[in-house]
C-alpha distance (Angstrom), angle and dihedral (degrees) to the residues before:
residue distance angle dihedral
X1 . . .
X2 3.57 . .
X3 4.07 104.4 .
X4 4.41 113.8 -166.5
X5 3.59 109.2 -156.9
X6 4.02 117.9 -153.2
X7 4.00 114.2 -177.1
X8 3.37 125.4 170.0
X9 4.39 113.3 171.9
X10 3.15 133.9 156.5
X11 3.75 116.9 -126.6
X12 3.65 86.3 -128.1
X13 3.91 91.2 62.1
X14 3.95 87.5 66.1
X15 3.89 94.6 56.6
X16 3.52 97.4 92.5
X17 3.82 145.1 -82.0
X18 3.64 109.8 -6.2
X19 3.82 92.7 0.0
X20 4.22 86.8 145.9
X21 4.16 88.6 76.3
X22 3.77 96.5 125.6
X23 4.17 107.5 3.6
X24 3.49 111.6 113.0
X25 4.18 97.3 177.9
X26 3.19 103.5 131.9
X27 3.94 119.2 -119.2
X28 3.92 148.5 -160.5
X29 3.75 147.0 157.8
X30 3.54 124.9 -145.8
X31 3.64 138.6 -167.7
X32 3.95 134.5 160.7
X33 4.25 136.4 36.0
X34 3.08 143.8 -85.8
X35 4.02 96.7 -121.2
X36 3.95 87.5 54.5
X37 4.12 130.2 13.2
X38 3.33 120.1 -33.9
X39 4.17 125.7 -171.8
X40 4.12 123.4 -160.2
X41 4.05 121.0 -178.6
X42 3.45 119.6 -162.4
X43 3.37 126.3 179.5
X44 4.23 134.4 176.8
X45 3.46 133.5 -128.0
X46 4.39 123.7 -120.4
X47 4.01 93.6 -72.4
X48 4.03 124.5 176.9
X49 4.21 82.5 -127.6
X50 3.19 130.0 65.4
X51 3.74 96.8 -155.4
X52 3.84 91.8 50.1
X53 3.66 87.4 55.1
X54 4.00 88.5 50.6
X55 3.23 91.2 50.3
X56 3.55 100.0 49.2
X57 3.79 95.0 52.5
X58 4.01 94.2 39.0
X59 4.03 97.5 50.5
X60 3.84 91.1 43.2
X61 3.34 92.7 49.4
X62 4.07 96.7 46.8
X63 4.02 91.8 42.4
X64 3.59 84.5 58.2
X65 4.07 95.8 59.8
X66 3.67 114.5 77.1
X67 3.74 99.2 -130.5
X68 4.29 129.5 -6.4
X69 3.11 113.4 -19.6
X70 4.25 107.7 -125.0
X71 4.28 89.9 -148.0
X72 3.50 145.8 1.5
X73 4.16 128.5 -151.4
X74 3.80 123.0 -180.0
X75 4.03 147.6 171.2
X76 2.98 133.5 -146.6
X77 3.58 152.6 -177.8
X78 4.08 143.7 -175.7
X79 3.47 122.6 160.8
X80 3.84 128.9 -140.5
X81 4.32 101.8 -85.3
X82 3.72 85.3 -143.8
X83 3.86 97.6 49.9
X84 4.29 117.3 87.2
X85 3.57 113.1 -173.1
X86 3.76 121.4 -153.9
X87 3.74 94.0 -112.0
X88 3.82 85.2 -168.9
X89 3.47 108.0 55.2
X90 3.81 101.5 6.6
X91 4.22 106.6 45.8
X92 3.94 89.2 148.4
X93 3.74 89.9 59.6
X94 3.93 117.7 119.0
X95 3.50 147.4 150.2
X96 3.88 124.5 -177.5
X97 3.57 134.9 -130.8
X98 3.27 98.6 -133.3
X99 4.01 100.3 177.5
X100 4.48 82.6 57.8
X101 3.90 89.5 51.1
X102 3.56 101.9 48.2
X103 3.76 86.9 44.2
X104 3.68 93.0 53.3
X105 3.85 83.5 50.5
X106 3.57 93.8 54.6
X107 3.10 98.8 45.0
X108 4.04 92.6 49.1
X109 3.72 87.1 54.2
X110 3.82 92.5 51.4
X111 3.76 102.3 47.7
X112 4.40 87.5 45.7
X113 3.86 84.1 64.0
X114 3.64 90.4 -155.0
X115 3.63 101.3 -26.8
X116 3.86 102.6 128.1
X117 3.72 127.6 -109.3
X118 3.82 151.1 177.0
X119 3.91 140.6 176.8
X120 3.35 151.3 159.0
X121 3.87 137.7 -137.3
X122 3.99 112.6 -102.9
X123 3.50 133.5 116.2
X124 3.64 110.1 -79.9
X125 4.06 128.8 -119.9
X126 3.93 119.1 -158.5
X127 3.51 143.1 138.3
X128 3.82 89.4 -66.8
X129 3.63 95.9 60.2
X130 3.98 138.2 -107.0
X131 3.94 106.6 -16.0
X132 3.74 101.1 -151.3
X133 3.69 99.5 -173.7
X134 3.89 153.7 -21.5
X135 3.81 89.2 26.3
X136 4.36 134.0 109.5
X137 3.57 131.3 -142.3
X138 3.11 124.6 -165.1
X139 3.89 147.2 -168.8
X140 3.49 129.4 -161.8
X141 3.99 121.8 -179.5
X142 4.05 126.9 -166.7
X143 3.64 133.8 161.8
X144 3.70 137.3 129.4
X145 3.31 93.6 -107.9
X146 3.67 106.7 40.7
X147 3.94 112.2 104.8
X148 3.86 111.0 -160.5
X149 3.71 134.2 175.4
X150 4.08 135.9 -178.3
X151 3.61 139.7 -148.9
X152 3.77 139.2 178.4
X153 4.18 102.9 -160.9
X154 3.97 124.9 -178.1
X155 4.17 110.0 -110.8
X156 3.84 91.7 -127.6
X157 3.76 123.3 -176.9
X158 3.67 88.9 -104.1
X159 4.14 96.3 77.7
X160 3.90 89.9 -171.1
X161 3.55 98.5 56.1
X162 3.67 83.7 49.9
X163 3.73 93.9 50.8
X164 3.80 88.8 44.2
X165 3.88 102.5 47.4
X166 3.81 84.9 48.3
X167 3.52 96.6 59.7
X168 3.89 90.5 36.2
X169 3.97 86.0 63.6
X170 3.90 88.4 56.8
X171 4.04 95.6 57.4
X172 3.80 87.2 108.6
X173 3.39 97.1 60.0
X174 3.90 110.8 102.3
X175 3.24 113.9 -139.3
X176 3.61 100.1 1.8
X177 3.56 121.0 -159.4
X178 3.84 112.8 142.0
X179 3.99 127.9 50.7
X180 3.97 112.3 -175.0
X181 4.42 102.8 -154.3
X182 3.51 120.9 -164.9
X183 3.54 124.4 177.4
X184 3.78 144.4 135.8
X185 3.54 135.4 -80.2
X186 3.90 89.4 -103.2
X187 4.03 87.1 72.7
X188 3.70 88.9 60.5
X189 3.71 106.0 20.7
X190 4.25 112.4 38.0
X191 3.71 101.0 109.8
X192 4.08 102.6 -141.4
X193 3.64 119.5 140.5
X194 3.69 110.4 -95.0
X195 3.23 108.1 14.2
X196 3.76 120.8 108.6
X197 4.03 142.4 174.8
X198 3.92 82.9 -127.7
X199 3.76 99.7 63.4
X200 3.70 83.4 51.3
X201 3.88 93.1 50.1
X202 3.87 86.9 48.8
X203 3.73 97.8 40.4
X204 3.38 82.6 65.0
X205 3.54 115.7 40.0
X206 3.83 93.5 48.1
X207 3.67 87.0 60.2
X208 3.91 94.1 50.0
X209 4.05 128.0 75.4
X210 3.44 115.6 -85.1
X211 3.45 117.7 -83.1
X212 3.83 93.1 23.3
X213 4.24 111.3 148.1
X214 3.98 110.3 -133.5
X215 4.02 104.7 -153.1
X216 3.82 135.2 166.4
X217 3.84 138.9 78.5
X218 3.48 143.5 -141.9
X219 3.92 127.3 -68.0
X220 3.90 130.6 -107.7
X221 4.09 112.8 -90.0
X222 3.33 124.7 -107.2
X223 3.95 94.3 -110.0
X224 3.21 125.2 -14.4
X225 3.87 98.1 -131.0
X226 3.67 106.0 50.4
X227 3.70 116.9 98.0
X228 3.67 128.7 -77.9
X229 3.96 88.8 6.3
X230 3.83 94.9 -152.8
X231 3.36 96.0 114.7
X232 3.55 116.6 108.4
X233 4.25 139.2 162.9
X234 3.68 121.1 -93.5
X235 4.39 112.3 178.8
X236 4.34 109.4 -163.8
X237 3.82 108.9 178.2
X238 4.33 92.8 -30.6
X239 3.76 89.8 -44.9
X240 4.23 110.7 121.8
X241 4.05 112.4 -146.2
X242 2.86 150.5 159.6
X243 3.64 153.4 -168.7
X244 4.15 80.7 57.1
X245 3.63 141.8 112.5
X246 3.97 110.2 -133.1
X247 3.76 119.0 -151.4
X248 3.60 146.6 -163.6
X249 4.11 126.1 -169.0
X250 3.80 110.5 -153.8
X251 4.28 120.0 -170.3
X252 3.55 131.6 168.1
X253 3.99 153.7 66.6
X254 3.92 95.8 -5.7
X255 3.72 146.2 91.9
X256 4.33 121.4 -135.6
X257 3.62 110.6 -141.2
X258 3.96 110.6 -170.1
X259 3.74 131.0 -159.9
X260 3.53 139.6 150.9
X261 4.05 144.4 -169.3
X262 3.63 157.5 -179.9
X263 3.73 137.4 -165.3
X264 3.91 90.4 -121.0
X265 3.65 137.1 114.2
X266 3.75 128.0 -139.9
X267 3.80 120.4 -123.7
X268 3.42 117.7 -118.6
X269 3.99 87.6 -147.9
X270 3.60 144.3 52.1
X271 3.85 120.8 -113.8
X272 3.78 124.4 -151.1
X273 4.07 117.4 -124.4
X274 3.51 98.3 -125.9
X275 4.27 97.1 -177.9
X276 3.74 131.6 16.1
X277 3.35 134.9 -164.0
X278 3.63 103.3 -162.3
X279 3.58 107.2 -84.6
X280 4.35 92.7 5.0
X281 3.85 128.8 75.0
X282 3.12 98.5 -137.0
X283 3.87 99.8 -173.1
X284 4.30 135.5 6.2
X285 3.30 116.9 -138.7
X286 3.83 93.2 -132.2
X287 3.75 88.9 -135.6
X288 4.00 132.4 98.7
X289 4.17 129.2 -131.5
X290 3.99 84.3 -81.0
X291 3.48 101.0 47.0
X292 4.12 98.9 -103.5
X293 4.17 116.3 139.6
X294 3.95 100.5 -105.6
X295 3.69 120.4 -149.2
X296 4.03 93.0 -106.3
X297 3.97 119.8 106.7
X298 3.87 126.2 -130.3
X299 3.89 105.8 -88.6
X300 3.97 150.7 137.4
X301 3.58 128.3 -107.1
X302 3.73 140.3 161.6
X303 3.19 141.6 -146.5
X304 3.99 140.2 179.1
X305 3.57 100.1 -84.3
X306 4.07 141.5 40.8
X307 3.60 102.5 -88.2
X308 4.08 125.3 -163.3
X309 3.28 129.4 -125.2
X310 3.81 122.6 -95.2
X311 3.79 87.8 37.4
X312 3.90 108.7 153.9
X313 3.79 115.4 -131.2
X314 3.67 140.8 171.7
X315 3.89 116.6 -126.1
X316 3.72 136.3 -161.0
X317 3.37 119.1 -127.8
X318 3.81 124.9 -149.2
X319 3.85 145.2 177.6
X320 3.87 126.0 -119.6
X321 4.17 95.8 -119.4
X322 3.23 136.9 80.1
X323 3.64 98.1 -123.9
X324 3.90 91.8 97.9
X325 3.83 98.3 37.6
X326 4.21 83.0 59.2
X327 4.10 94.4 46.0
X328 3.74 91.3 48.8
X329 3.54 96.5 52.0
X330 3.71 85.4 50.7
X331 3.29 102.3 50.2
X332 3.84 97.2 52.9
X333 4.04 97.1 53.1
X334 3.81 79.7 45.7
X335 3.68 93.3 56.8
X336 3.85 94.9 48.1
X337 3.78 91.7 49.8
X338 3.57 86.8 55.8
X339 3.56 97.7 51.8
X340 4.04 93.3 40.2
X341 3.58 83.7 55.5
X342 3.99 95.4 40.7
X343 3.72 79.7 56.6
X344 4.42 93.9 49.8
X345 4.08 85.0 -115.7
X346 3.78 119.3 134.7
X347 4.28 116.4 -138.2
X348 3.53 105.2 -100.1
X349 4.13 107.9 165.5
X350 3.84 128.5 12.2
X351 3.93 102.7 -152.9
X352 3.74 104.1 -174.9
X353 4.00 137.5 -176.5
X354 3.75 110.3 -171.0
X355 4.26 120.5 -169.2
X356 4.02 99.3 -104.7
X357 4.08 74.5 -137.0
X358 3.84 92.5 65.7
X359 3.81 94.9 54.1
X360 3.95 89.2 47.0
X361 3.88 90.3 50.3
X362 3.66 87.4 56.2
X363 3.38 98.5 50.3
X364 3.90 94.8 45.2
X365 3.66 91.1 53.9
X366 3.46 103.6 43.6
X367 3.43 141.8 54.5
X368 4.30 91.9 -178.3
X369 3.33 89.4 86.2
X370 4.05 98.9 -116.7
X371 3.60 116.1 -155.1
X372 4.03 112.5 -168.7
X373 4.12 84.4 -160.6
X374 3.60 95.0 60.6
X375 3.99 101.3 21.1
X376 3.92 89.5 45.4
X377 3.63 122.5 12.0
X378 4.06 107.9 36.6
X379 3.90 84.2 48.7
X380 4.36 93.8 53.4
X381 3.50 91.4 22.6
X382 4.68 95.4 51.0
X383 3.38 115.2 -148.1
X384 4.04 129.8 -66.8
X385 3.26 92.0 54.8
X386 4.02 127.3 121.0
X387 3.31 127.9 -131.4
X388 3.22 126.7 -162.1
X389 4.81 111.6 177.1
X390 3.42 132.5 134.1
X391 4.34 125.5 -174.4
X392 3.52 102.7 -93.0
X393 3.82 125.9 -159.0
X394 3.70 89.8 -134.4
X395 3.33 125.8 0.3
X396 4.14 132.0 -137.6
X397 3.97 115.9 -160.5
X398 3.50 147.9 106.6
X399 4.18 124.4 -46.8
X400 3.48 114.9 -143.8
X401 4.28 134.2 161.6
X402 3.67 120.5 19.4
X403 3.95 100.5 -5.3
X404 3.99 98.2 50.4
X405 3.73 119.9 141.2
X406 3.53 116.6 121.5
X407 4.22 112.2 23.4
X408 3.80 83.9 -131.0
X409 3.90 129.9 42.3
X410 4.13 145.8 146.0
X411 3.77 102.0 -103.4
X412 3.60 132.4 -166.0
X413 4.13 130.4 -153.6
X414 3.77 84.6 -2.4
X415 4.40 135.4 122.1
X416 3.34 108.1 -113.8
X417 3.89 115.0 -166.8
X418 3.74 140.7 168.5
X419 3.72 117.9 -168.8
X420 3.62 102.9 -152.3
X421 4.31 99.9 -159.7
X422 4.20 134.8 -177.4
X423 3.57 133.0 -157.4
């Protein structure tokens, strides 16, 4: 397949987190052709208006696809002017703009002219790096023989019939092998009894082709101290919801290769939960079924049912430095170039859903300015490449290595990619 590569960044982009403050170049990555699939992200620079930065990202995006694009998908993110987090002790703070985001939906929906498109509100990832805040990626894909389809469906308590009506709305799609999610944290997160992320994931998936990858996540909140929190920012065609799952059916000329990570390391022991708290462990007991210290610090956790004391779980033990959260990513968009090249494919796409937790871990404990896009992905990944992330507050997408059990599952503090390859 013949693949044109278009890449225009700044060397300030590559400094570091958040390095696009003030560059207003504007940039894309290409891959693909015309007579087959073809992939363009283009992503904006920190601009005083939102609808410059939409523009920006949109136009460089659609120059860079030889012909009409068949869909659009972006993120975005602009934070409240009058809101200052306390980067040091508070990096999970936010609070949205949402007057900026629904303009830079609006004005995506104007300038496609029909050509559909969905997004969500998260801090982007591209081949420029982490884009913290008031910035838009965004990805357009063409091709004569892509086949794409989009849906906006209601999260309803019933997660199946979600999962099912989602993958219902992709029937059209020939050859269907990709479906982009993005919801809100109340698909993962509302505690209710009975409904679960996984009857979602399976609602969908049995509906879909064999073989098909489900990937995605759930969107930022709107601010992180209001009650509940759940709420999140779902864009379909320049309309702002939420309280819905956005999707996007992808078929054609390509291959999905799935992976994910973390910068954890299994115990080799149980713990005992020595105090609840309803759903929370509140502390482990540090000890094992025979009494022996286990390798497993004190800690809380919580998980989607009342659970008893004396349970016996299996913890994940992890260091406070961003080292390991950099090496993981790496080594999972090294594994799926392997395989896409085990398999005589080229890398086309890099879809990826990062834990929002990972990208405040790194910038708690470091003060380099580590950048898993540019310390991590460009290097696996080589150059030419799009990207096309954002920090998800839950992730859905493929398990592989050490943790596999189901192909498909709802994932916290993990890297979720999906390799998206061509002949």
């Amino acid at each position: 397949m013949k693949r044109a590569t278009v890449s225009f960044i700044a060397a300030a982009i590559l400094a570091g987190c958040g390095g696009q403050q003030g560059d207003k170049a504007m940039k894309v990555v290409t891959s693909g052709s015309a007579d087959t699939i073809q992939f363009a992200v283009g992503w904006s620079g920190a601009n005083a208006s939102a609808k410059a930065a939409a523009t920006e990202a949109l136009q460089a995006a659609l120059g860079a696809i030889d012909g009409r694009a068949k869909a659009v998908v972006f993120y975005t993110y602009f934070q409240d002017p009058d809101f200052q987090p306390d980067e040091s002790s508070q990096a999970s703070a936010c609070k949205a703009d949402i007057q900026a985001e629904d303009l830079v939906a609006g004005t995506i929906n104007d300038l496609c002219g029909g050509i559909p498109n969905l997004g969500c509100r998260a801090r982007p990832l591209t081949n420029g790096g982490t884009l913290l805040k008031n910035a838009v990626a965004v990805l357009a894909i063409g091709g004569r023989q892509a086949s794409v389809a989009t849906a906006k469906v209601p999260i309803q308590d019933d997660r199946l019939a979600t999962g099912k009506a989602v993958a219902a709305a992709m029937k059209g799609v020939k050859d269907l092998k990709l479906i982009l999610a993005l919801a809100e944290m109340r698909l993962s997160f509302e505690a209710k009894q009975g409904v679960s992320v996984e009857d979602f994931i399976r609602g969908a998936l049995d509906g879909a082709p064999k073989g098909a990858v489900l990937f995605g996540g759930n969107s930022m909140p709107d601010d992180m101290a209001s009650a509940g929190g759940l709420a999140g920012k779902q864009f379909y065609n320049g309309q702002a919801m939420k309280g819905h799952v956005v999707a996007l059916g992808l078929g054609g000329p390509f291959s999905a290769f799935g992976n994910h990570a973390n910068e954890f390391s299994p115990s080799a022991r149980t713990a005992a939960v020595t105090a609840t708290k309803d759903k929370w462990v509140v502390t482990l007991g540090g000890k094992d079924k025979d009494g022996k210290a286990v390798d497993v610090p004190d800690g809380s956790l919580m998980f989607v049912a009342p659970i008893a004391d004396g349970t016996k779980v299996f913890c994940l033990a992890c260091q406070k430095a961003p080292e390991p959260i950099v090496a993981s990513a790496k080594a999972a968009i090294g594994e799926s170039v392997a395989a896409a090249a085990k398999a005589g494919q080229a890398p086309a796409l890099c879809l990826l859903s990062d834990c929002c937790a990972r990208g405040m871990r790194l910038r708690t404990f470091t003060k380099k300015g580590n950048d898993e896009i540019r310390q991590a992905v460009l290097p696996a990944l080589g150059s030419g490449v799009p990207i096309f992330g954002f920090y998800a507050w839950g992730e859905l997408g493929r398990i592989q290595g050490q943790y596999q059990g189901m192909n498909h599952q709802y994932q916290q503090h993990t890297f979720v990619s999906t390799l998206l390859a061509v002949e």
